[in-house]
C-alpha positions in Angstrom: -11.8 -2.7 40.2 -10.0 -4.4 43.1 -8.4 -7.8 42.3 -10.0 -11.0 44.1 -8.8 -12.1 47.3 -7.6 -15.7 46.7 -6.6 -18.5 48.8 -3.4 -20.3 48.5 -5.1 -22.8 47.5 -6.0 -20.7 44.0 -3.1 -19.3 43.7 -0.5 -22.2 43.8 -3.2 -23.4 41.2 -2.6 -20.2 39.1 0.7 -20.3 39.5 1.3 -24.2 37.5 -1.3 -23.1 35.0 0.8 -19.5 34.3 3.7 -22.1 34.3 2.6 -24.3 32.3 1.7 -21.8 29.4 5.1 -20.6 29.4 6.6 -23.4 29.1 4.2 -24.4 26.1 4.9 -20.9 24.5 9.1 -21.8 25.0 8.6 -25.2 23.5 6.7 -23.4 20.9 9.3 -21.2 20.2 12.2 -23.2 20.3 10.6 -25.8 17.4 10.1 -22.7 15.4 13.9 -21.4 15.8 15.6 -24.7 15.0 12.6 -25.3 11.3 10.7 -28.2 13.0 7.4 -25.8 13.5 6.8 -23.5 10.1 5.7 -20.2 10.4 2.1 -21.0 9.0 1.5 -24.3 11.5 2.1 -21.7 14.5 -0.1 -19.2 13.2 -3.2 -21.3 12.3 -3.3 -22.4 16.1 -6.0 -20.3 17.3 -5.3 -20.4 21.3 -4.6 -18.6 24.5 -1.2 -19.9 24.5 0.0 -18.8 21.0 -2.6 -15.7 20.6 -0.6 -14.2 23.6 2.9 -14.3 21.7 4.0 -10.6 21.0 5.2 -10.4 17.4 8.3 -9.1 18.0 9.5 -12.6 20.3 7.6 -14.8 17.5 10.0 -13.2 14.4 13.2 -13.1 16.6 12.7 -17.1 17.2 12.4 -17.6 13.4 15.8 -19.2 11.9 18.4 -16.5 11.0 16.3 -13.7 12.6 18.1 -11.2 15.7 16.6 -8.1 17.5 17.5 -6.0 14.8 16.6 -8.2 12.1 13.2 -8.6 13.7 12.7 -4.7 14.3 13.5 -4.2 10.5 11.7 -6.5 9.2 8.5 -5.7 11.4 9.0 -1.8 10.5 8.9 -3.1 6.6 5.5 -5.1 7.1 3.7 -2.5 8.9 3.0 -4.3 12.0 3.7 -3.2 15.6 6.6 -5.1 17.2 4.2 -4.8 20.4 1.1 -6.9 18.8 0.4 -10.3 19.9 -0.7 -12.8 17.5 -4.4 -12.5 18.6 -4.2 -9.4 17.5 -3.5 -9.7 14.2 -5.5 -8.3 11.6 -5.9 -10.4 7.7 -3.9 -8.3 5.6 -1.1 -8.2 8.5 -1.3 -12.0 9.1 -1.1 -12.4 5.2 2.2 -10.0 4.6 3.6 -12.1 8.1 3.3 -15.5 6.6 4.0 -14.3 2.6 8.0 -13.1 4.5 8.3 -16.9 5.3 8.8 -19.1 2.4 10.4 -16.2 0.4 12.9 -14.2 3.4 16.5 -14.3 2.5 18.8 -12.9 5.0 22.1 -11.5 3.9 25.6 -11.4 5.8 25.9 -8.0 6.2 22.6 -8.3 8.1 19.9 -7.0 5.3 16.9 -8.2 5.3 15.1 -8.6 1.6 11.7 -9.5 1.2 9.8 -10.4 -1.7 6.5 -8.5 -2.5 6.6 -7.0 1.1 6.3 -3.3 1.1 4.1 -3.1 -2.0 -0.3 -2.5 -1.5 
């Protein structure tokens, strides 16, 4: 299916909109990496903006949390680092928001989690 001719009228208007969600999602993100925005708050929004988030960006902005921290710790819970929030199902959305009040990060960069792993 061919994409719709638009005028530049539409897509200067698409544009601001596409810039404006990403600026929302950063804004999001950012709260979330320095504690103001728990874990939970983010996840109950149920919206284009956060449903879009892949997982792997939404666990690397959580507080102590790096690209291999966040690969780790998504390989543990069973979840795809390529999921986006909308996409997740109960059980993964329970095991993603049990790792937040309970995640201790070590220095050498080990990640332990508390009842994660076991069904």
């Amino acid at each position: 299916m061919a994409m719709p001719v638009l005028t530049p009228a539409q897509r200067a208007e698409a544009r601001r909109k596409a810039a404006a969600v990403r600026k929302e999602r950063g804004e999001l993100m950012a709260a979330l990496k320095t504690g103001s925005l728990p874990l939970a708050a983010l996840l109950e929004r149920d919206d284009a903006v956060v449903g879009r988030i892949r997982l792997r960006r939404l666990v690397e902005s959580l507080p102590g949390i790096g690209s291999v921290r966040a690969e780790r710790l998504l390989a543990t819970l069973d979840i795809s680092e390529t999921r986006r929030i909308q996409g997740l199902g109960p059980h993964q959305r329970a095991r993603l928001l049990a790792l937040s009040p309970t995640r201790s990060v070590s220095r050498s960069g080990s990640v332990s989690l508390a009842g994660v792993g076991s069904r």
